[in-house]
C-alpha positions as CSV (number, residue, x, y, z in Angstrom):
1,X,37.5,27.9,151.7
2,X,40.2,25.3,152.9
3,X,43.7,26.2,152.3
4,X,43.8,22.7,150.3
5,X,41.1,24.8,148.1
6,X,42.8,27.9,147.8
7,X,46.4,28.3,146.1
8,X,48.9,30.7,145.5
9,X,51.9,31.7,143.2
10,X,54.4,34.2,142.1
11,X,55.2,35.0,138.7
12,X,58.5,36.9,137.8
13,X,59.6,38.5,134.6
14,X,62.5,36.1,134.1
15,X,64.1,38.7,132.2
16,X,65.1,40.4,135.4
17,X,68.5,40.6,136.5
18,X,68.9,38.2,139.5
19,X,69.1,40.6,142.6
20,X,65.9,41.8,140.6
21,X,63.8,38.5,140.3
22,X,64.6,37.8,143.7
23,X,63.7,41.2,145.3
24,X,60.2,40.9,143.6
25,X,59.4,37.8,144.4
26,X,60.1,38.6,148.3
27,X,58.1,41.8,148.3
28,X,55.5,39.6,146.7
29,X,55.8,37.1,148.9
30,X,55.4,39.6,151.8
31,X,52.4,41.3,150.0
32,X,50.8,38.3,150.0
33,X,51.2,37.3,153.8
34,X,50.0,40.8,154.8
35,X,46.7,40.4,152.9
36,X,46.6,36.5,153.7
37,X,48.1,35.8,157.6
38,X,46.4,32.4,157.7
39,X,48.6,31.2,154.9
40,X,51.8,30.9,157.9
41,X,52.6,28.4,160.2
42,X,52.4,29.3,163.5
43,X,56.3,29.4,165.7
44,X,57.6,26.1,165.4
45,X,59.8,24.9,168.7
46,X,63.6,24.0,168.3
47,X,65.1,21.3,171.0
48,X,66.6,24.8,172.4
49,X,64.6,28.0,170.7
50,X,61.7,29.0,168.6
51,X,61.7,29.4,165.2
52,X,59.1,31.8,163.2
53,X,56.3,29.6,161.4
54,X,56.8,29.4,157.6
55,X,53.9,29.1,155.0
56,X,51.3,26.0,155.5
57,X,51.1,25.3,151.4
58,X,53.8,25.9,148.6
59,X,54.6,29.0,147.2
60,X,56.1,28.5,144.0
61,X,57.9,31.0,141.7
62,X,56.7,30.4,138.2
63,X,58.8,32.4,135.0
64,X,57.2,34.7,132.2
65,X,57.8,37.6,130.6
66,X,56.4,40.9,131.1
67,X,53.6,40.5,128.2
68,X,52.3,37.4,130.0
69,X,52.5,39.3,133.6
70,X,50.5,42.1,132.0
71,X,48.1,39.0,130.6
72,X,47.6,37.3,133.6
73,X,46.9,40.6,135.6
74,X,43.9,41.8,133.3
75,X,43.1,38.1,132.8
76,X,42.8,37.3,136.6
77,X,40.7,40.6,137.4
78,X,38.6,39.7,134.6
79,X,37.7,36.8,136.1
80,X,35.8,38.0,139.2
81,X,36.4,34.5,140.7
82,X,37.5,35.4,143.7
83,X,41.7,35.6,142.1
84,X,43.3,38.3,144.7
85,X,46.2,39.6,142.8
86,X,49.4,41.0,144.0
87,X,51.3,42.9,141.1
88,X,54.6,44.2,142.0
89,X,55.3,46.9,139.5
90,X,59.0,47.8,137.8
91,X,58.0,51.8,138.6
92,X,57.9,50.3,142.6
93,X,61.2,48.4,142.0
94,X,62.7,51.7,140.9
95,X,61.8,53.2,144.0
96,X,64.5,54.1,146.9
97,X,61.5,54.9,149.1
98,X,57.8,54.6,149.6
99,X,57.1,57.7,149.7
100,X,58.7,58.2,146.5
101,X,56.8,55.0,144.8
102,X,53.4,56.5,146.1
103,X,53.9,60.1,144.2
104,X,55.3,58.2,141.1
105,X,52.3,55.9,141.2
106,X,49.9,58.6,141.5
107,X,50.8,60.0,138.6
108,X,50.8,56.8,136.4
109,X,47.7,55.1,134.4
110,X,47.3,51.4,135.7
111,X,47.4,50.4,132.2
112,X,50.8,51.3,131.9
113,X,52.5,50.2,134.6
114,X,55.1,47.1,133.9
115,X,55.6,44.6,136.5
116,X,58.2,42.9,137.7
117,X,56.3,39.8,139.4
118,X,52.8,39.2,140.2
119,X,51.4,37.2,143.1
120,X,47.8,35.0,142.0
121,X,45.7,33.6,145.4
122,X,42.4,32.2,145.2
123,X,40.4,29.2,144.2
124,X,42.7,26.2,143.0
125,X,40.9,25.5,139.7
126,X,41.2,29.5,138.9
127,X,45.0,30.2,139.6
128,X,45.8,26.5,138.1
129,X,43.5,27.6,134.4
130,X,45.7,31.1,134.5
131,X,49.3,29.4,135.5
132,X,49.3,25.6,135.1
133,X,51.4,26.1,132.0
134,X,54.3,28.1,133.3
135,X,57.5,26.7,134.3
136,X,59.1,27.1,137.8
137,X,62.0,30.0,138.2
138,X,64.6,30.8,136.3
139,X,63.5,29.7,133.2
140,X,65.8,30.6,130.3
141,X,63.3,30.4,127.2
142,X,59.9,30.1,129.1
């Protein structure tokens, strides 16, 4: 599938603090560029230096709370349309290292893990039909 075909986003609980949001949306971000390299750029030359490659389609940040996160996550895996998803979790936010996120996370039940953002690639149609609704980031009342 074409990269004009595919598309990808990042929801964040816009009741995060700030530093929060932010944070989650980067390791997001990141998440989603490990799984998906052919989404960046390749280096792009200066008049005097080279500059990493940045990603080919946008990426926005979209706002909702952490009912609608939780929504879109079963929603999305319910699908089985080809929707990778990418769900940051507040237990891994709370984490000082990842050692500690992977024994805290291997005691906890999938249903009840909260996240703080969740990252949606696949076919445009599918992530549109599950996020075409959602305001951009910050969103005060979204």
């Amino acid at each position: 599938m074409s990269a004009e075909q595919q598309k990808t986003v990042i929801v964040v609980d816009r009741h995060l603090p700030m530093g929060l949001a932010v944070n989650a949306a980067s390791i997001v971000s990141a998440m989603v560029a490990s799984a998906c390299p052919q989404i960046m750029g390749p280096p792009v030359r200066t008049a005097d230096s080279e500059l990493p490659g940045v990603v080919l389609t946008p990426l926005p940040v979209l706002a909702g709370d952490s009912g609608l996160l939780a929504s879109l996550w079963g929603r999305a895996e319910a699908q089985g349309s080809g929707v990778d998803v990418f769900p940051f979790t507040r237990l891994a936010q709370g984490c000082r290292t990842y050692e500690q996120y992977v024994s805290r996370l291997g005691s906890a039940l999938t249903r009840d893990l909260e996240l703080a953002a969740l990252g949606l690639r696949g076919p445009r149609r599918q992530v549109t039909s599950l996020t075409g609704d959602l305001p951009l980031y910050p969103a005060k009342d979204a």
